[in-house]
C-alpha positions in Angstrom: 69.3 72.8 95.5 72.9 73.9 94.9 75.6 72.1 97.1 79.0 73.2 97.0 81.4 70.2 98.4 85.2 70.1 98.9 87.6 67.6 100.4 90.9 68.4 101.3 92.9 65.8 103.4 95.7 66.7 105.7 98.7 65.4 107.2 97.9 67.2 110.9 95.9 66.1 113.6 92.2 66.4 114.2 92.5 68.9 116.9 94.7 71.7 114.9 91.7 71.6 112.0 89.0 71.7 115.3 90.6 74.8 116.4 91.2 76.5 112.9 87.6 77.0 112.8 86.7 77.7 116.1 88.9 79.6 117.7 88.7 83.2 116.5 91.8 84.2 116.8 92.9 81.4 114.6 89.9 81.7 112.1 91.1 85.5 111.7 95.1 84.4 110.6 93.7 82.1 107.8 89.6 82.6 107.6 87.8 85.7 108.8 87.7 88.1 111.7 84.8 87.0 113.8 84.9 88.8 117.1 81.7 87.7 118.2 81.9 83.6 117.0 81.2 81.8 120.7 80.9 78.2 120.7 77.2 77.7 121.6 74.4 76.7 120.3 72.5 79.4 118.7 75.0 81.8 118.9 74.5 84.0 116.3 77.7 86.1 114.9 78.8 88.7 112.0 81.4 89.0 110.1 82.7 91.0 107.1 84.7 90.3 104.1 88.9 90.6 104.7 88.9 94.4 103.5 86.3 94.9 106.6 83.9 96.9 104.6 82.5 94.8 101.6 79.8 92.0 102.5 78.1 91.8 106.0 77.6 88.1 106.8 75.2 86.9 109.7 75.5 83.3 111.0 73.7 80.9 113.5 75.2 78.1 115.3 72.6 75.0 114.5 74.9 72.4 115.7 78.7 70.9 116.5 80.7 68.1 118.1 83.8 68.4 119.5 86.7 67.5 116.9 83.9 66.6 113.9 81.5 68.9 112.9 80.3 72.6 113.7 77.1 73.5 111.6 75.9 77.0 111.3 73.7 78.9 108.7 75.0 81.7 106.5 73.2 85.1 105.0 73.8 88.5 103.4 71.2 90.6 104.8 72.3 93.6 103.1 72.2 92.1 99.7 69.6 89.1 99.9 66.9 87.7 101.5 68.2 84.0 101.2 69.5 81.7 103.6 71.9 78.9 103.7 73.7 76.2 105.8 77.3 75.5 106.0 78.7 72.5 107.4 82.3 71.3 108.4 83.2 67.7 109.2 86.3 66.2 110.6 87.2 62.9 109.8 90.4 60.7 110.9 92.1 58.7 107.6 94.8 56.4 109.0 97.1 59.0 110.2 95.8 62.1 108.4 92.7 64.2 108.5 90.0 65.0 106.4 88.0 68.2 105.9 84.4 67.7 104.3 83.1 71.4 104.0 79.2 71.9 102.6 77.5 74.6 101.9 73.7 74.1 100.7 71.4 76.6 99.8 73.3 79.1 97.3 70.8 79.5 95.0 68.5 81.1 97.6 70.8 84.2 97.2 70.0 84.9 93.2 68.1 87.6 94.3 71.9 89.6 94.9 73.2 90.0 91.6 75.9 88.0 89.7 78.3 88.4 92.5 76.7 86.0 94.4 76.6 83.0 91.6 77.3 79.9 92.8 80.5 79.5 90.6 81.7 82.5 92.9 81.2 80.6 96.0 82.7 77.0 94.6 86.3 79.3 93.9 86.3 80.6 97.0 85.7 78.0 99.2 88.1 75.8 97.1 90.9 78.5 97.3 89.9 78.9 101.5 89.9 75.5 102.6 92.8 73.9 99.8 95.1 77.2 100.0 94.3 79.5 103.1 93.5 76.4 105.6 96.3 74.1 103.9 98.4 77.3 104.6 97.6 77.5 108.2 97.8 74.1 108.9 101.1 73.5 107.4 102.7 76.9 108.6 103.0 78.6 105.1 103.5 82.4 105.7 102.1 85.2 103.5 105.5 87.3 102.6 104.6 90.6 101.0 106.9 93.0 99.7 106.1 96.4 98.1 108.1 98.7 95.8 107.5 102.6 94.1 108.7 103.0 91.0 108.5 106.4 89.2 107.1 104.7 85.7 104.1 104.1 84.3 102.3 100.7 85.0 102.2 99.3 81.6 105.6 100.3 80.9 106.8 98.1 84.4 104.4 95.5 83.3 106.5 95.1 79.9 109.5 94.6 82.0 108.6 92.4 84.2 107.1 89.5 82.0 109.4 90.7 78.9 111.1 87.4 78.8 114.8 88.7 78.6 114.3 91.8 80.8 112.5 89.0 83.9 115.7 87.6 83.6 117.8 91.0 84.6 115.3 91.7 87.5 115.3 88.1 89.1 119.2 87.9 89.2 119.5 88.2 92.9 117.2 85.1 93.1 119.5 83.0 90.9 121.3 84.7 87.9 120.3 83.3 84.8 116.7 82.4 85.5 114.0 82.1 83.1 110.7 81.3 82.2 109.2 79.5 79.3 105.2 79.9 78.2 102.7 83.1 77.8 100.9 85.3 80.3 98.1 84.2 79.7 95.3 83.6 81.8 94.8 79.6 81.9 98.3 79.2 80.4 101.2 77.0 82.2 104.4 78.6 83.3 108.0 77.3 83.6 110.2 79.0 85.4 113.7 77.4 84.8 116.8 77.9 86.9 120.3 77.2 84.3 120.6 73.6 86.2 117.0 72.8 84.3 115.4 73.0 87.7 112.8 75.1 88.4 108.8 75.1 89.3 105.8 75.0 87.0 102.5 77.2 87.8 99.3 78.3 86.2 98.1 81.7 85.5 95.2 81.6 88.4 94.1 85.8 87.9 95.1 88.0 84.9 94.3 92.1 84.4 97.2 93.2 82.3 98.8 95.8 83.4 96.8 95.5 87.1 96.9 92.4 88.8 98.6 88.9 87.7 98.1 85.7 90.3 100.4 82.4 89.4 98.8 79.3 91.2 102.4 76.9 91.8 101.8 73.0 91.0 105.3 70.9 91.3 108.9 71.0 90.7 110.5 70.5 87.6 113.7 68.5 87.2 115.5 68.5 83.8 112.9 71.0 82.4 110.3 68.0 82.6 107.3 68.7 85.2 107.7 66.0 88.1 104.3 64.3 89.9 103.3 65.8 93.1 104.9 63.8 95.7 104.3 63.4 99.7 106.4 67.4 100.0 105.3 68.8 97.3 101.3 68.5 98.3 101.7 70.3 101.5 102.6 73.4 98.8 100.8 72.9 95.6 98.1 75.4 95.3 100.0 78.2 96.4 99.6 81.7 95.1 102.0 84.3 94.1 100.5 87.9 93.3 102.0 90.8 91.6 99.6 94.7 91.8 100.4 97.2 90.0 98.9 100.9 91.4 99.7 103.9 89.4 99.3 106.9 90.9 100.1 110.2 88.6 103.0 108.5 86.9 104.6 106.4 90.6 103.6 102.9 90.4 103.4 100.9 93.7 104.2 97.0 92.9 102.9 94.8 96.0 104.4 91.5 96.1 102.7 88.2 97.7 103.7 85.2 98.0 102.7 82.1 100.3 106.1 80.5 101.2 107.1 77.5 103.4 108.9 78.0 106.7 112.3 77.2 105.2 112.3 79.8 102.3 111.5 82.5 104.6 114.7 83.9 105.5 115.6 83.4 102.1 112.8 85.4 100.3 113.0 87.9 103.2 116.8 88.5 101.8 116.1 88.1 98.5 112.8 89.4 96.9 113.4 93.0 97.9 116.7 92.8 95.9 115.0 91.9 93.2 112.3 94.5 93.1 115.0 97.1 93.4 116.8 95.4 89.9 112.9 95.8 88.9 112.7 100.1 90.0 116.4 100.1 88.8 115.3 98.8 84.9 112.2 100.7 84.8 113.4 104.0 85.4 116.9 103.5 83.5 118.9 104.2 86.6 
């Protein structure tokens, strides 16, 4: 039997985590919209993937206690005829929290193509509870910022990671900024300020041209990559995603980025600035 597990511990109380997944209008900021989740026993409720349209799940409450564990079973009707459980536990550590989620039974849903591996399942859970639920938990917002540009997406794509040419269009965050390392997927990036300080990340998602996802570890400090400390675990993980949609020659850039409470006002001020140096060295203006 296939069992996915993943741990994550948190510096929050017990009760916050309870109500992340129970209450649905927290589960739909961070988890999924579940309109019909009620905290009983054999309730049974539906759910769709975030887009709203891509995979119906069905659901059965089999069990939960207050503050430690809810227990319910998970299925794709549409796609399969398999069934499996998923379990979340809540345990105390000293003065943090634990989340234990387990889901058993992937391999019933074979029968649904490739889509439904259990690799697929093990990413997604990971990014969920260690990124979405981290997010949540520790008040990380979800910034996003869009742009048009009247170029071709390849052409913007050349600009943007071009290493001298990502230095023009990220001036209004700190002129003079760099980074050091390939786009490539897998590959470690370090993006350096002139005072040597800066923030390492992975590649997490690559389509050239398309789509390009930076997972952020730690700080750097004299170029050098420093150890994830007490502050920088409530961020590590965190995702920052470029798109690129060209329509007839007018390429729409959308921006995400997962950023803690006290670099909000700042990116608010400072990432549309630089998406307009971005539009302004794409189009030669």
């Amino acid at each position: 039997m296939a069992i996915i597990i993943v741990e994550a511990i948190f510096d929050t109380e017990k009760q916050k985590v309870w109500e992340a997944i129970t209450n649905p209008e927290v589960m739909k900021i961070w988890y999924f919209n579940m309109s019909n989740f009620n905290l009983s026993i054999g309730n049974e409720f539906s759910f769709y993937e975030t887009d709203g349209t891509t995979y119906l799940h069905q659901c059965k409450i089999l069990n939960f206690l207050e503050n430690k564990l809810l227990q319910h079973t998970w299925t794709h009707p549409e796609q399969s005829k398999g069934s499996s459980v998923l379990t979340w536990k809540i345990e105390e550590l000293e003065e943090k929290v634990k989340v234990i989620l387990t889901h058993e039974g992937i391999e019933t849903f074979a029968d649904a193509g490739p889509n439904f591996a259990v690799a697929n399942y093990e990413m997604g859970w990971n990014a969920l509870v260690k990124t979405s639920l981290r997010n949540y938990l520790y008040n990380i917002k979800k910034l996003t910022f869009e742009v048009k540009i009247e170029a071709s997406a390849d052409s913007i794509w050349n600009k943007m990671w071009d290493k001298k040419s990502y230095t023009e269009w990220t001036t209004p965050f700190c002129a003079g900024t760099y980074f050091t390392g390939e786009i490539v997927l897998g590959s470690r990036i370090h993006f350096i300020a002139p005072s040597f300080e800066g923030m390492y990340s992975d590649v997490f998602y690559l389509i050239p041209n398309k789509l390009l996802i930076f997972k952020h570890i730690g700080l750097l400090k004299d170029s050098k990559e420093l150890p994830i400390d007490a502050e920088t675990e409530k961020w590590t993980g965190s995702f920052e995603t470029y798109k690129l949609n060209e329509i007839d020659g007018l390429t729409t850039i959308t921006a995400e980025i997962d950023c803690v409470p006290e670099y909000i006002d700042y990116m608010n001020e400072k990432f549309p600035l630089a998406l307009q140096e971005l539009k302004k060295i794409s189009e030669n203006k």
